[in-house]
Each structure stands twice: as structure tokens, then as C-alpha cells.
N, C-alpha and C positions, 0 to 999 in steps of 0.2 A: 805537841808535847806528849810524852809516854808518861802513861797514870803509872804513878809509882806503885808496887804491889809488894805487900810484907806478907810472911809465913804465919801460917795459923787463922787468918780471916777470912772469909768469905768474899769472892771476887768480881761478884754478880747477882742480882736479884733473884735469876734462874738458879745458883746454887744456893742462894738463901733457903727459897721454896724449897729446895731438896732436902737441905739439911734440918728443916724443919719439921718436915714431913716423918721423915727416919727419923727424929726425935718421938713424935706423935703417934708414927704404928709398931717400931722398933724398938722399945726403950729399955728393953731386956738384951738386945744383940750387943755386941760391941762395938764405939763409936769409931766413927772413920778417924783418921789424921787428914785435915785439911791442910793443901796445898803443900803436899808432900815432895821435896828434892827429889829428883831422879838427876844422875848424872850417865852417858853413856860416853865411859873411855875411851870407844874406836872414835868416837867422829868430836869430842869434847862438848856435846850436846846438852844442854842442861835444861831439866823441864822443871812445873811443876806441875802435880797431880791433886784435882780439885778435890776430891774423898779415894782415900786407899787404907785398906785394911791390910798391913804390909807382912804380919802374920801369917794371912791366909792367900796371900799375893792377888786381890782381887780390888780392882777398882772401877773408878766412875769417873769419865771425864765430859762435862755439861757443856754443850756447843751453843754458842750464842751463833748471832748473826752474820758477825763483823767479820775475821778474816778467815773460819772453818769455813764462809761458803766461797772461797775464793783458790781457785785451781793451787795454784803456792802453798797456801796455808793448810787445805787438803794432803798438799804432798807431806808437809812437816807432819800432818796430825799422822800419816800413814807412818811414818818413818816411828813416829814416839811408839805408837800400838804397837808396830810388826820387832822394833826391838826388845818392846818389854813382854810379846807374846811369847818372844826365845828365849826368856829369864821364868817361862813359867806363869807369868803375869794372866790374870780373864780379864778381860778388858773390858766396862761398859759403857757406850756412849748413848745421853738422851740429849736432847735439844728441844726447843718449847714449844714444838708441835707433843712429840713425846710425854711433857711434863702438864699438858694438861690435866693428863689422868694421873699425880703427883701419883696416889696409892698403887696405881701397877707399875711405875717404875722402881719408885722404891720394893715393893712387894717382890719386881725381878731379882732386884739387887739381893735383899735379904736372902732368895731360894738361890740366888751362885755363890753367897757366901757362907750361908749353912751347908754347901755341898760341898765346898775347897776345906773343910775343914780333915 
């Protein structure tokens, strides 16, 4: 059975820590929109984007375990990145090897998003 998923929540313990973390070193930046629509017209594609600052076209999408490490799911995550790279979109993915060090990925995120401005 497919975990029902609603807009605006946090979708995973890994994007908990994140989002927490960017509350705790960030709290002056401006905050993400969690699980942000994306739709792509050519293929009727419909995503959601775990933190996007859609202002400064920069986001973050957190990679669990489950179907990013699986060739398929690989393919879709490439197709979401490479369509929203040609809208302009920085794209940033961590996953929980990455988010050990919560302060340097958030810390990434903050320095491409004080740059897209």
C-alpha cells in the first residue's frame, strides 16, 4: 500500500533533520516551501520538491534508501533534475551518508542560495 503524502509536511526523518537543522543555523535566510508541485507539461510528469526556494530557483531533494538507489528510480530522479536544470532550476541532492554532517549540507545549501539571488 502507497503512504498517502500531503503538501506542506515533511516526508521523512532525513528531511526532518534537514529541515531542522536550516531552522538552527539559517533562521535569518528565507525558509524553503516543503514539498513543492512541480509539473512538467512535455511528459505530464508531476513531482514533488522536498525544500525549494522557488524565488531563487534553488532547491534540495533528500535521497532515502528505498527506490533512488534502484536503476528506475535513478532514471526518474535524472529526468526531474535535467528538466528543472533547463528551467534554470540548482539542483541539490543529499542522502544520509551526506546528512551526517547536517551543518555542511545545510551550510551548502545556504552558500547556492545566497548566490542565486
Amino acid at each position: 500500500m502507497r503512504r498517502k503524502r500531503s503538501f506542506g509536511k515533511n516526508e521523512s526523518p532525513l528531511e526532518e533533520q534537514f529541515a531542522k537543522a536550516w531552522e538552527q543555523h539559517f533562521p535569518n535566510l528565507p525558509k524553503p516551501v516543503r514539498q513543492f508541485p512541480i509539473l512538467n507539461p512535455n511528459t505530464n510528469c508531476h513531482w514533488k520538491i522536498d525544500f525549494s526556494w522557488p524565488d531563487h530557483l534553488v532547491l534540495v531533494e533528500i535521497q532515502g534508501w528505498g527506490r533512488h538507489t534502484r536503476l528506475a528510480g535513478q532514471a526518474k530522479d535524472y529526468e526531474r533534475q535535467n528538466y528543472l536544470t533547463s528551467l534554470g532550476w540548482r539542483c541539490l541532492f543529499f542522502n544520509a551518508i551526506n546528512l551526517k554532517d547536517l551543518e555542511e549540507s545545510v551550510t551548502i545549501t545556504a552558500m547556492v542560495l545566497c548566490n542565486a539571488k
